[in-house]
N, C-alpha and C positions, 0 to 999 in steps of 0.2 A: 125385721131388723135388717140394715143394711149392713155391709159391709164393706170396709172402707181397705185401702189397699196403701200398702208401706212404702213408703219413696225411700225407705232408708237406702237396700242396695243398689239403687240407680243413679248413675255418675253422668254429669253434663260438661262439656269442655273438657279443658287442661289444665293438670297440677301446676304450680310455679314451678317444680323441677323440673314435669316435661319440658314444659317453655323454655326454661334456662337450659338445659340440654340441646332442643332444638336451635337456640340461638349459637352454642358455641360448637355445634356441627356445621352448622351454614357458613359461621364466621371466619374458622378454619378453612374449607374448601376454596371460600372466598380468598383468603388468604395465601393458599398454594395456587390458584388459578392467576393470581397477581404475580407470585415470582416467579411463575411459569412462563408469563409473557413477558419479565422482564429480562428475563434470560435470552427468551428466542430475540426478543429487541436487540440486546448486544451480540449476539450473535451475529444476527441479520448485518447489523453496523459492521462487525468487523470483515463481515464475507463483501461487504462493499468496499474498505478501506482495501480489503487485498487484491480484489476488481481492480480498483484505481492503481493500486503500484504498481501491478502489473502491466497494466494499460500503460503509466508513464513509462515507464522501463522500455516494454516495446517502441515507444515513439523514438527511441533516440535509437534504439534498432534499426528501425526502416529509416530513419536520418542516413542512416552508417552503412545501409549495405550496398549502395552504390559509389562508395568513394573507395579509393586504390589504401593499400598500409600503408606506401609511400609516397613522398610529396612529390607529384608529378614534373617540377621544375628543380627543386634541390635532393631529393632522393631521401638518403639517410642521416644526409648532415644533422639536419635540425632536427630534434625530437621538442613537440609541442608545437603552439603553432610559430612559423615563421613571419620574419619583421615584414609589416605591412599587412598583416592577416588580424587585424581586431576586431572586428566585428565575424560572428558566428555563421555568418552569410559568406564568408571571406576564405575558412577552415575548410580544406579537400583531401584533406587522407585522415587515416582514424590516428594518428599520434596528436594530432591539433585537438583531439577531444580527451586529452588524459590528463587530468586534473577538474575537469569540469563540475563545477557546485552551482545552479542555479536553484533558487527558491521563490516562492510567491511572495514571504514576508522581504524579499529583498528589493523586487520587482522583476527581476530575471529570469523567472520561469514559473512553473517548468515549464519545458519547449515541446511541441509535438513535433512530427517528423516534417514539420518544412520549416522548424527551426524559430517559427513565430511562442511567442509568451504563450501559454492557456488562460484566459481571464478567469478571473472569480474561481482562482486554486490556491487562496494563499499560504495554505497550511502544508503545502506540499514541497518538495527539496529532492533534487537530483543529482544524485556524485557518481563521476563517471570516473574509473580508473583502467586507461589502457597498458596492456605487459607484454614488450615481445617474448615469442614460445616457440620453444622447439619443433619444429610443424614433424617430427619424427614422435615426439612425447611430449604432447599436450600441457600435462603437469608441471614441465619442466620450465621455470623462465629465465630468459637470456639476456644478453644486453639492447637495450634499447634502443630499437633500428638495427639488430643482426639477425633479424629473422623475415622472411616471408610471411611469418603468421602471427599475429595478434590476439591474444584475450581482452575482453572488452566485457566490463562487468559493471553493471549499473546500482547501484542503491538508491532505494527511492522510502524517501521518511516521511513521517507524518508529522507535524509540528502544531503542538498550541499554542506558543506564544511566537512572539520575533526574535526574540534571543535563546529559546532550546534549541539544544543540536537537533531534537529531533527524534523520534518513534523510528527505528529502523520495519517497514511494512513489508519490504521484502528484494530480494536482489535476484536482477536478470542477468546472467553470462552467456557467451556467445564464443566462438573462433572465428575471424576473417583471416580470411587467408587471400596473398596475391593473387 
C-alpha cells in the first residue's frame, strides 16, 4: 500500500490581504517620497529667488560705491536727481538714486551695476530708498542733504504678474559715507 501525502498544510503564494497590505505599504512610502521632493523643490526655488534678490540688491551696490553723497556741481541743493540728469547714465551722487522703482514687467530693470536692463528678469522690481544719517548714529535720519552720510537700502521683489506690487525677497542696506 502506498501512501500518499497531504497538501492540506502547505501554502503557495499570497493571501489577498498580504497583497492588499503590501500594496498600501509601497503606496504610502511612495506617497511620502513625493512630498518629500516637493518640498526640497520649493525649497531649492526659494534659496534661488533669495540668490537672485540678493544678487539684484548688490548690483545697485557696486553701481553706488563709487559715486560722492553729494552732487559734484550743485552740492546739497538738489536732493534727487538734478534738471538735466534723466537718464540713469546721467545720476553721480547717491541722492539721484532715492526714489528709484525699476522692474522687468515695466521694461526698466532691473539694472546691474553698469546701470544697463538685465534681459529675461521680468518678474523682478528694485526700490531704492536713499536717507541722510547721522554719520555720529547710524540710526538716526536727518534732513536731506545735511549729512555726509547716507543710508541706502534696496528692495528687491519678486512679482507674477505686471500689475502686483510684488513678493518682497529681500532688502540690502548699506552706509556711504563722503
Amino acid at each position: 500500500m502506498t501512501q500518499r501525502r497531504s497538501n492540506v498544510g502547505v501554502r503557495r503564494g499570497f493571501t489577498l490581504v498580504e497583497t492588499g497590505l503590501a500594496i498600501i505599504i509601497v503606496a504610502t512610502a511612495m506617497l511620502a517620497m513625493l512630498a518629500a521632493n516637493e518640498s526640497f523643490t520649493r525649497q531649492n526655488d526659494w534659496g534661488d529667488q533669495a540668490a537672485q534678490g540678493a544678487r539684484l540688491g548688490g548690483e545697485i551696490r557696486e553701481r553706488t560705491m563709487v559715486i560722492s553723497v553729494a552732487d559734484p556741481v550743485t552740492g546739497t541743493d538738489t536732493w534727487g536727481a538734478e534738471s538735466g540728469e534723466v537718464a540713469l547714465t546721467d545720476w553721480d551722487d547717491m541722492d539721484d538714486y532715492d526714489g528709484l522703482d525699476v522692474s522687468g514687467w515695466a521694461g526698466t530693470g532691473p539694472i546691474d551695476s553698469a546701470g544697463q536692463v538685465i534681459p529675461d528678469m521680468d518678474q523682478w522690481r528694485q526700490v531704492v530708498e536713499v536717507q541722510s544719517v547721522d554719520p555720529t548714529d547710524l540710526a538716526t535720519v536727518v534732513g536731506d542733504g545735511t549729512s555726509e552720510a547716507v543710508r541706502v537700502k534696496v528692495d528687491v521683489y519678486w512679482l507674477d504678474q505686471s500689475d502686483d506690487p510684488g513678493e518682497l525677497v529681500t532688502s540690502v542696506t548699506w552706509v556711504h559715507v563722503q
